[in-house]
N, C-alpha and C positions, 0 to 999 in steps of 0.2 A: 504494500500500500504506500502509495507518493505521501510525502507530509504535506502536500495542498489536500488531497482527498482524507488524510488523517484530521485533519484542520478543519472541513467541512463537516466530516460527519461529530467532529465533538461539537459545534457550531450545531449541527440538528438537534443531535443530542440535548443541549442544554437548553435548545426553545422547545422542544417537546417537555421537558421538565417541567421548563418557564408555566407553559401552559397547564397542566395538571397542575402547580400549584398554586398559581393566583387561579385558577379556578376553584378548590378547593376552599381560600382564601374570601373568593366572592361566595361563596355559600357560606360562609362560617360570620360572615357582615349580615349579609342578607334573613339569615333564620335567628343569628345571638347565639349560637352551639359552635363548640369547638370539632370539627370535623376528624375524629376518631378510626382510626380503622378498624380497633378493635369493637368498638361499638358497631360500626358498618358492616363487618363481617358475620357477627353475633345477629344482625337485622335481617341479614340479608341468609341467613342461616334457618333464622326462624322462620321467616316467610317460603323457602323452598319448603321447609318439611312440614309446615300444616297447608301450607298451598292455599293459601289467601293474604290481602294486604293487612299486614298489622303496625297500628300509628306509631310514631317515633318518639320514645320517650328520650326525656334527659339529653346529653349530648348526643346520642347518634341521632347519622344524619347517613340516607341511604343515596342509589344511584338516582333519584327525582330531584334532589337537593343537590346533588353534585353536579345534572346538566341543567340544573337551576343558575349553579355559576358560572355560566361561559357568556348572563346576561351582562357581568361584572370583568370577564378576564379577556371577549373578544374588543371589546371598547378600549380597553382600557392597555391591552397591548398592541390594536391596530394605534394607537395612539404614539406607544413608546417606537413601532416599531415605522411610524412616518417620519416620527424623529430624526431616529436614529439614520435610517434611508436617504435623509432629506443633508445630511454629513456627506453623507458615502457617494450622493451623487455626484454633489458641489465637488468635492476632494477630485475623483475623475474627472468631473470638466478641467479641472487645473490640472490635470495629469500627477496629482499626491496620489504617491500608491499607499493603501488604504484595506482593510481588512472586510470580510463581512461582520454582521454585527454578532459579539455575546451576549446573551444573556445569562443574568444569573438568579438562578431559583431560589426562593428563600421560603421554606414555610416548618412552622417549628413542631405545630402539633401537642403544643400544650398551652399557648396564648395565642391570640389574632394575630394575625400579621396582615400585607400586602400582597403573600406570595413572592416576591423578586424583591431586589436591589435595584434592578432597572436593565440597562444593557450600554454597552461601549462597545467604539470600533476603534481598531489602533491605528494609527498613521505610522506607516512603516518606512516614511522617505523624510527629508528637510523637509521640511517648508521655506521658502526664501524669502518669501514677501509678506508687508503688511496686508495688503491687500488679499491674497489667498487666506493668510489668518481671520482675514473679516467675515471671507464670503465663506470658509467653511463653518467658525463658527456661527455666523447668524442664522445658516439654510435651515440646521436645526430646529431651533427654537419656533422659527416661524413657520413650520411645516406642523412643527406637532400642536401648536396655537391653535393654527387654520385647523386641525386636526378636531380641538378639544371643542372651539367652542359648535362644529357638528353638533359634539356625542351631548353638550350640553342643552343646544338646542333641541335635540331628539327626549334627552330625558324629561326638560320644563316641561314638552309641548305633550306629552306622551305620558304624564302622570295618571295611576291607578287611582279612583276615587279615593276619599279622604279615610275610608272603614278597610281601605287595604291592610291599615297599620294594626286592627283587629288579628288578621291571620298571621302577626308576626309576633304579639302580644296579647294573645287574647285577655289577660288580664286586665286586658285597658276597656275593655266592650262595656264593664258594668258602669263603667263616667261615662261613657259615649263620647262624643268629639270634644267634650269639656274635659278627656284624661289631661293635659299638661299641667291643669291647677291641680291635679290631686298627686300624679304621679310622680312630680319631679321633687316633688318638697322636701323630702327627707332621701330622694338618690344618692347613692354615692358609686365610683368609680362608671358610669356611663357617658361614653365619647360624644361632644360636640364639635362642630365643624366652626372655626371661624369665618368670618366675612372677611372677603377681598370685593375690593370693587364693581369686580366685572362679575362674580358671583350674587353679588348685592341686586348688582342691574337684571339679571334673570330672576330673580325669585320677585323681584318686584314688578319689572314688567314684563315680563316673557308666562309664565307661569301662570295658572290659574289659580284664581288665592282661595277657590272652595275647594281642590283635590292637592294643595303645600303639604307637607307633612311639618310640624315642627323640626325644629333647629336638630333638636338630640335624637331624630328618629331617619336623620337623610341618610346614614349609615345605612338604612337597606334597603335604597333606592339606587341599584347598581350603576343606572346610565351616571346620573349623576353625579355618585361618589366616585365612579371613575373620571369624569370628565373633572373632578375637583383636585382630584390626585391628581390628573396631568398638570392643573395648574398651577397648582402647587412646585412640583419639580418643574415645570418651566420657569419656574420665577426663583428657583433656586440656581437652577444653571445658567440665567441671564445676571446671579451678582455679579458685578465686574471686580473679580479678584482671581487671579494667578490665570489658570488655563482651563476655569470655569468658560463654559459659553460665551457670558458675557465680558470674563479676559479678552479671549480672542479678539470678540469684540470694539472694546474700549481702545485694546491694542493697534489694532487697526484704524482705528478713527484719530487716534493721540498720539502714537509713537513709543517709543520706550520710555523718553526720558521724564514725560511728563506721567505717562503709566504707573511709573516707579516711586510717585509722588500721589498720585489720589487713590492706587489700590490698595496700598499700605493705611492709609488715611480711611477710607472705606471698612476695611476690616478694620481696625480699631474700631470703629464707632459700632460696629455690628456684635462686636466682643460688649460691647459697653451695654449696646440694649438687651442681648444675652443673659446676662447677671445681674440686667439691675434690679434690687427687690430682693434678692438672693439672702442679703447681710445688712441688717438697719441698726441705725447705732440703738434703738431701744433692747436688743438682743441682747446688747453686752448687760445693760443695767436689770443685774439681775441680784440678789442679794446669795444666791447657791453659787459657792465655790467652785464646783462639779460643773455645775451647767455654764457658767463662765468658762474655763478650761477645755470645755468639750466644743464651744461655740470658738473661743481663740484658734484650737485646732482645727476645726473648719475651716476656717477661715485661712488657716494657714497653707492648707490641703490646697483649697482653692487660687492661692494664689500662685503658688507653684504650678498650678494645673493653666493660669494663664500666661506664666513663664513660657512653657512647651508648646502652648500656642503657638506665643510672636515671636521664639525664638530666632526665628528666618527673617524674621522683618529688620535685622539689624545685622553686622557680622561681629558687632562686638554685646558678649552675652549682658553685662551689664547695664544697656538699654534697655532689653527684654524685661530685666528686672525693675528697672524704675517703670517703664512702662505700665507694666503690672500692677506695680503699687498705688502709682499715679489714677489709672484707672478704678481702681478699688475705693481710692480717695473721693473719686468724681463721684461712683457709683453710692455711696455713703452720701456725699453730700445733696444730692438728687433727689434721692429716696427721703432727707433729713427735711429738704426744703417742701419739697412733695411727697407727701405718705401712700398718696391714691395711686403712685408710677410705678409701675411692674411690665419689667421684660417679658422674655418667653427663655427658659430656660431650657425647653426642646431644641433649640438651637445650638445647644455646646458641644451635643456630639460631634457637629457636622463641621462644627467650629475647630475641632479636634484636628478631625481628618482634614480641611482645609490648612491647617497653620504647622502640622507636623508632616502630611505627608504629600498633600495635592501645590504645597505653596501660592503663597502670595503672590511673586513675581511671574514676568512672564519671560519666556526666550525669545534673545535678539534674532533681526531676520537681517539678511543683506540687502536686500531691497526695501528701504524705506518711505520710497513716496509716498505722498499722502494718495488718499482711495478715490478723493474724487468726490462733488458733492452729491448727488447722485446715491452714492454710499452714505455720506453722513446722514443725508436722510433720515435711511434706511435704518442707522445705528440710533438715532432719534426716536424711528418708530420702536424700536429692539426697549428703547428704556420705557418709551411709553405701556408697551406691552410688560415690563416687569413691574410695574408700578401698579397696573389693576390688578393682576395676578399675584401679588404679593402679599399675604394673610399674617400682620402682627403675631397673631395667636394661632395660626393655624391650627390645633387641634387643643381641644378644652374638656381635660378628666373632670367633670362634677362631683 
């Protein structure tokens, strides 16, 4: 076997995965059960050998539920997978040889997931010019946009009556459509969706406000969550920082030298809205010894942890370190001046993997001309689209 045809077939291999597990993923949203197989097999066990359908208890969840997910995983990877495509072609028209795309499966089988990580293709040549760095990273984003807000439109316009959310909760049937005053009052651990802009705009005007489901129940409205999910990761891969989407982007519109000055500056401030809330100075004042000491090490924990962050942002460590501190200061004094100001601290992971291992900067090309206005545009419309798309709070545990 050649290693192009070894390459391919683990490339099939890992979207047939893909597939089986955000589909699994999209039934495990769509019904609130964790998709089991030992439960599934025990169902699908019992049903052969009395030979009749018998209901689903508890978590299992049978083969009706499971091609119930593909309402959730064909949207929502035709989504990733125009994206990703929308790289791959741009790359070839500039002659960048260029991989097909991976995906990677994620599903854990004891909490919800996504199903994937998403998918990458790798550039396996230079790149030389700004301009190729524009137009590959923009084709992207604006493929899988043009993409989402389809699946979003299909979902608004295409909403199951308002007593759908009956067959997902029948708990909820005895309040009838008044469940949200009674059901949510004393919730805990159930997923809300934040507002971004352009989600705002369809639930308000696109949608029909007799068959909306509230805020905390669009979780098993597949089109939707999936089109929300794209959004979400598009507006994450339009930050303009290192060799994110919207790097390449910025990169191309600015040049290095100026790059090298606002994406650094950028992540800072995204590290800042990150944490902030995290540490208020009323923590400290606390009369327990214990609980002072434990809160001081926190805190200590955390600042080390935004050391490793911005390490890269400087080549002398000792910046990283006041930075950090400086930071923490701001974030303190923020929180001190405004009580009601709180970050999203869903953000740090990714804030991790951006600042240790995907970097802040970007690599130089030989050809630096600027792209042309034409492109600037284009990189104009690239922020506008991050700017609707982009959810403060993207997801809200109640």
């Amino acid at each position: 076997m050649s290693p192009s045809t070894r390459t391919h077939l683990i490339q099939a291999l890992l979207f047939i995965a893909t597939v089986i597990t955000t589909t699994m993923a999209g039934a495990e949203w769509m019904y609130g059960n964790i998709f089991t197989f030992v439960g599934s097999a025990i169902h699908f066990l019992a049903e052969k050998s009395s030979g009749k359908d018998i209901p689903l208890t508890g978590t299992f969840m049978g083969w009706t539920q499971f091609f119930a997910g593909f309402q959730f995983s064909i949207p929502f990877l035709a989504i990733l997978t125009v994206h990703e495509f929308g790289h791959y072609f741009t790359a070839k028209a500039h002659q960048v040889k260029v991989t097909l795309p991976y995906y990677i499966p994620l599903w854990f089988g004891i909490s919800q997931s996504i199903g994937t990580m998403g998918a990458f293709i790798r550039i396996t040549s230079v790149v030389k010019s700004r301009l190729k760095f524009f137009d590959i990273g923009i084709a992207g984003p604006l493929a899988g946009f043009a993409a989402a807000l389809v699946v979003l439109w299909y979902g608004f316009t295409h909403l199951p009556p308002a007593e759908y959310i009956f067959t997902i909760h029948p708990e909820y049937a005895r309040y009838g459509l008044s469940y949200p005053q009674f059901v949510y009052e004393n919730a805990e651990g159930n997923l809300a969706l934040g507002d971004n802009i352009l989600f705002w705009f369809f639930k308000n005007f696109v949608a029909d406000p007799s068959s909306l489901p509230h805020n905390n129940e669009i979780i098993h409205y597949p089109y939707i969550f999936a089109g929300y999910l794209a959004l979400f990761f598009t507006s994450l891969n339009l930050i303009p920082i290192g060799q994110l989407d919207g790097g390449h982007i910025l990169y191309g519109m600015l040049g290095k030298k100026r790059f090298d000055v606002i994406a650094p500056a950028f992540f800072v401030v995204f590290v800042f809205y990150a944490g902030l809330g995290m540490f208020r100075a009323e923590d400290f004042a606390i009369n327990s010894d214990s609980v002072f000491y434990e809160q001081l090490l926190s805190l200590f924990i955390y600042v080390y942890f935004l050391y490793i962050c911005l390490r890269k942002i400087s080549e002398n460590p000792s910046n990283a370190i006041m930075l950090s501190l400086m930071i923490v200061v701001a974030q303190f004094g923020a929180t001190y001046l405004r009580p009601d100001w709180d970050g999203y601290s869903g953000f740090l992971p990714f804030i991790f993997i951006l600042g240790r291992f995907l970097g802040i900067r970007h690599p130089d090309t030989e050809d630096n001309r600027p792209i042309g206005t034409a492109r600037m545009i284009l990189g104009v419309f690239a922020l506008i689209i991050f700017i609707i798309s982009f959810s403060p709070k993207p997801f809200i545990i109640l």
